[in-house]
N, C-alpha and C positions, 0 to 999 in steps of 0.2 A: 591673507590672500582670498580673494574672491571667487566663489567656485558658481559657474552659471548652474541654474536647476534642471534637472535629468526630466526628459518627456516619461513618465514611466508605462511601460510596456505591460500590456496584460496579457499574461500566458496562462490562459482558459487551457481546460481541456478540451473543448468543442469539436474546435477544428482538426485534433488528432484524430479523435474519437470518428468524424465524419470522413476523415482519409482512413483509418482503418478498419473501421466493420463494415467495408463490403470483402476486406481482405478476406478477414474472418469468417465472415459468409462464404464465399468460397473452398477460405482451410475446411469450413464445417461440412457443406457440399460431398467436396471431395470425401473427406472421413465416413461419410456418413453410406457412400456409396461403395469405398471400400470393408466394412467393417457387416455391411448390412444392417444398421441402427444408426443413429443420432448419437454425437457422442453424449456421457452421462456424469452429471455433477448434481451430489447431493449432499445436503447442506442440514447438518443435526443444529436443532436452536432447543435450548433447556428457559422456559419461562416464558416472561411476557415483556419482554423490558422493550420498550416501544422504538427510541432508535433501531437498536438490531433487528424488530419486525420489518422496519420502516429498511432499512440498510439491504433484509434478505428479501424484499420483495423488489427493491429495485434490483438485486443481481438476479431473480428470476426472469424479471422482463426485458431484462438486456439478454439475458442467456436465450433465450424463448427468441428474441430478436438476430438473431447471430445463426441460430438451429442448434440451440443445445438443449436437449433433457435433463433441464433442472428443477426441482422440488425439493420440497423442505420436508426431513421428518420433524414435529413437533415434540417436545415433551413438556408434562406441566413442572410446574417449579421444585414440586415436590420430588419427583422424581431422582432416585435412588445415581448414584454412579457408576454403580455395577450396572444396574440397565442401560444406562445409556452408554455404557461400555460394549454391552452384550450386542448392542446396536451398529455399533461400529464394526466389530467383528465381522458382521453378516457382512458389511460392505466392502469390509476389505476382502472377504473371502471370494465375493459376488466380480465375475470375469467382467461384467456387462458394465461393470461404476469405474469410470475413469479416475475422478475426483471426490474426495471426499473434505470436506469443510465443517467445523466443529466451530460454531456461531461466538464469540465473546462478547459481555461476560458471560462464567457460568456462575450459579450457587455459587458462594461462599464455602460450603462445605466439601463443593471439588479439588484437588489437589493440582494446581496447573502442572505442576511436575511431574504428574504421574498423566495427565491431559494428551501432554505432549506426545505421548510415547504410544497414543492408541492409533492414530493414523499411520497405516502404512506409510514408509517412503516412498515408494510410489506413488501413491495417490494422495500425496500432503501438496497438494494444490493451494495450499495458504502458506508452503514452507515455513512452518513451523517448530516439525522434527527437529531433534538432536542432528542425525544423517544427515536433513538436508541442508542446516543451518552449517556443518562442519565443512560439503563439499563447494558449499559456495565459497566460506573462509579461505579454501586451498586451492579455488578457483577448478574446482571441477566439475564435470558436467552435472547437472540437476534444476532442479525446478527453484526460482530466482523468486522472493517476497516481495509480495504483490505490490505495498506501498513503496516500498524505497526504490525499487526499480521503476514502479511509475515516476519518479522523481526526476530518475534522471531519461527517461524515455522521453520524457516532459523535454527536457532539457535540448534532447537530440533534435528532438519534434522541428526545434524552433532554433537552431542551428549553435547552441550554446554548447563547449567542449571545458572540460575542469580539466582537463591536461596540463600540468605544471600549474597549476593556479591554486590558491588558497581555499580552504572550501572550512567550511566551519558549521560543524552540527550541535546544537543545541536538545538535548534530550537525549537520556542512553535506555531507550527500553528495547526489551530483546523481538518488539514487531518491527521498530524504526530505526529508533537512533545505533542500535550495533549493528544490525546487519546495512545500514549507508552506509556509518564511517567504512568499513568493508568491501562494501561496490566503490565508495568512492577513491580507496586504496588502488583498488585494482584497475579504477583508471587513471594512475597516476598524478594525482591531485595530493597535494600539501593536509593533514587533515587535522583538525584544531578539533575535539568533542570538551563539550560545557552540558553543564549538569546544575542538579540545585545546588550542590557545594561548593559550585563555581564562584570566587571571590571576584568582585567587578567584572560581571559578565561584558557590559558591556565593551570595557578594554578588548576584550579577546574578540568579541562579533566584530569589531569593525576593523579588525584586520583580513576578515573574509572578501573573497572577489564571491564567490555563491556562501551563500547565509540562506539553513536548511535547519526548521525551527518545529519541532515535535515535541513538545511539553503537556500541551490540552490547558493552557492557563490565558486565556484570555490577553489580550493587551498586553502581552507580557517584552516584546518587542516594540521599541519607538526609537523615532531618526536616531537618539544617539547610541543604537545599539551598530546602527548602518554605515558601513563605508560606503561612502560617494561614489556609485555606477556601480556597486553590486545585486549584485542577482538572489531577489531573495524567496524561497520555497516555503511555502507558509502548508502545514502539514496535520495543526491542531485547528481544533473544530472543538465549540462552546457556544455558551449561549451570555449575550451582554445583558445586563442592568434593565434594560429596554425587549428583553426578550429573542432580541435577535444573533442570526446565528452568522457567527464569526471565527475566527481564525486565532492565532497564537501573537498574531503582528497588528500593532496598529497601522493599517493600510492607508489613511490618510496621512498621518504623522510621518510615513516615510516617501511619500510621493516626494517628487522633486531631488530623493537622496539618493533612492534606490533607481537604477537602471531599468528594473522588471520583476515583476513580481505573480506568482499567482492569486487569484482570486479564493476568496472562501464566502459561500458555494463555488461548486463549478471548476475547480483546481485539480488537487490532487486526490481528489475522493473518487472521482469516475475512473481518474487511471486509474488506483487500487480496485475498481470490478472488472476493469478491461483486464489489468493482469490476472487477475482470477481466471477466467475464461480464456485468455492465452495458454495459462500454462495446463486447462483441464486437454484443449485442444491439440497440446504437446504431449500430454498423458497419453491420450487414445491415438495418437501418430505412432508414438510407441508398438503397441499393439499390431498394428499395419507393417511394423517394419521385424518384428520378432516373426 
């Protein structure tokens, strides 16, 4: 059977992004007039490791952009756990910090398990916590992870609904791939999780109507991972042979298969800072309303 080739759609973040931070500007406005301050997101970074420089200076200039009070504490590499434990303390203790964000990676020598558990839940503005990873699971009120929710915010953006439909996540780590499958449960969507122990992955991807791909493996998706007019989320970010900086999917390989797809750059890396600054500005509403 002869299947005509799909125009494939490019679902940038841009055009969100430019429909909603004057929203945000306003949330922040408003906040900042009730509260008497700007709302406040600060952001602990342990070392030098240049993307997450590169990552926490664009969330400044977007935050600084919107009217948020955001600033980075630094610390060097060396730095101890306990310090930068003792640092967090101060912040969650501090009425005036909305948000608190704890940069990844840290050391080697940090224990992310024990990481987890230094942000208040309240102020775990990268939903991270145990607490707030549980009340999302049970679908209760709390602050929603920055990337998967950009995901499917992405998706609303641009009038796409997983409602009864297939939806297939590739990667289980506890920032993406669990808590999707999760949002993507509780929007009644069909939900297929592939992993590296996944035997013929590709069998399983193309039974996806949305195909939602977080591995960090380069190229690791090509057309025949694709069902013909699926929707696919490209979530991983690396660097090619050639230097350049790419996504989990090969984007030309599935042109023509896939229906729409995000770009890498420019996808789903800007929603994960827009949701940041969403939910710090949900943070300090809080406040306003206590």
């Amino acid at each position: 059977m002869f299947l005509t080739p799909f125009m494939m759609k490019r679902l940038a973040a841009k055009p969100y992004r430019e429909k909603r931070l004057p929203e945000l500007q306003k949330t922040a406005s408003e906040l900042t007039r009730a509260l008497g301050r700007k709302p406040v997101l600060r952001v602990i970074m342990v070392g030098d490791h240049a993307a997450s420089a590169l990552y926490v200076a664009n969330k400044e200039k977007l935050a600084a952009e919107v009217g948020i009070d955001a600033a980075t504490i630094h610390f060097p590499a060396t730095a101890s756990a306990t310090e930068v434990r003792t640092a967090v303390k101060k912040l969650n203790d501090d009425g005036t910090v909305d948000g608190i964000l704890i940069q990844r990676p840290l050391p080697a020598t940090y224990l992310e398990s024990e990481v987890l558990l230094w942000v208040a839940p309240e102020k775990d503005v990268d939903a991270f916590h145990p607490e707030t990873v549980g009340r999302m699971v049970l679908g209760l009120e709390g602050f929603l992870p920055c990337t998967p929710a950009g995901c499917l915010k992405l998706l609303d953006f641009y009038g796409y609904s997983v409602k009864g439909k297939i939806a297939c996540v590739v990667g289980r780590s506890s920032i993406v791939g669990k808590p999707l499958a999760s949002l993507l449960l509780a929007r009644d969507a069909t939900v297929l999780h592939c992993h590296s122990r996944t035997p013929d992955l590709a069998a399983i991807t193309r039974q996806a109507d949305f195909l939602f791909v977080a591995v960090g493996k380069p190229g690791l998706i090509g057309k025949s991972h694709v069902k013909p007019g699926a929707v696919v989320i490209d979530v991983g970010i690396g660097k090619d042979a050639a230097g350049k900086t790419v996504g989990d999917v090969d984007s030309e390989s599935i042109a023509g298969t896939a229906s729409a797809a995000t770009p890498v750059p420019g996808g789903i890396g800007p929603m994960t800072i827009l949701g940041l600054l969403e939910n710090t500005l949900e943070s300090a509403a809080k406040k306003v309303k206590s």
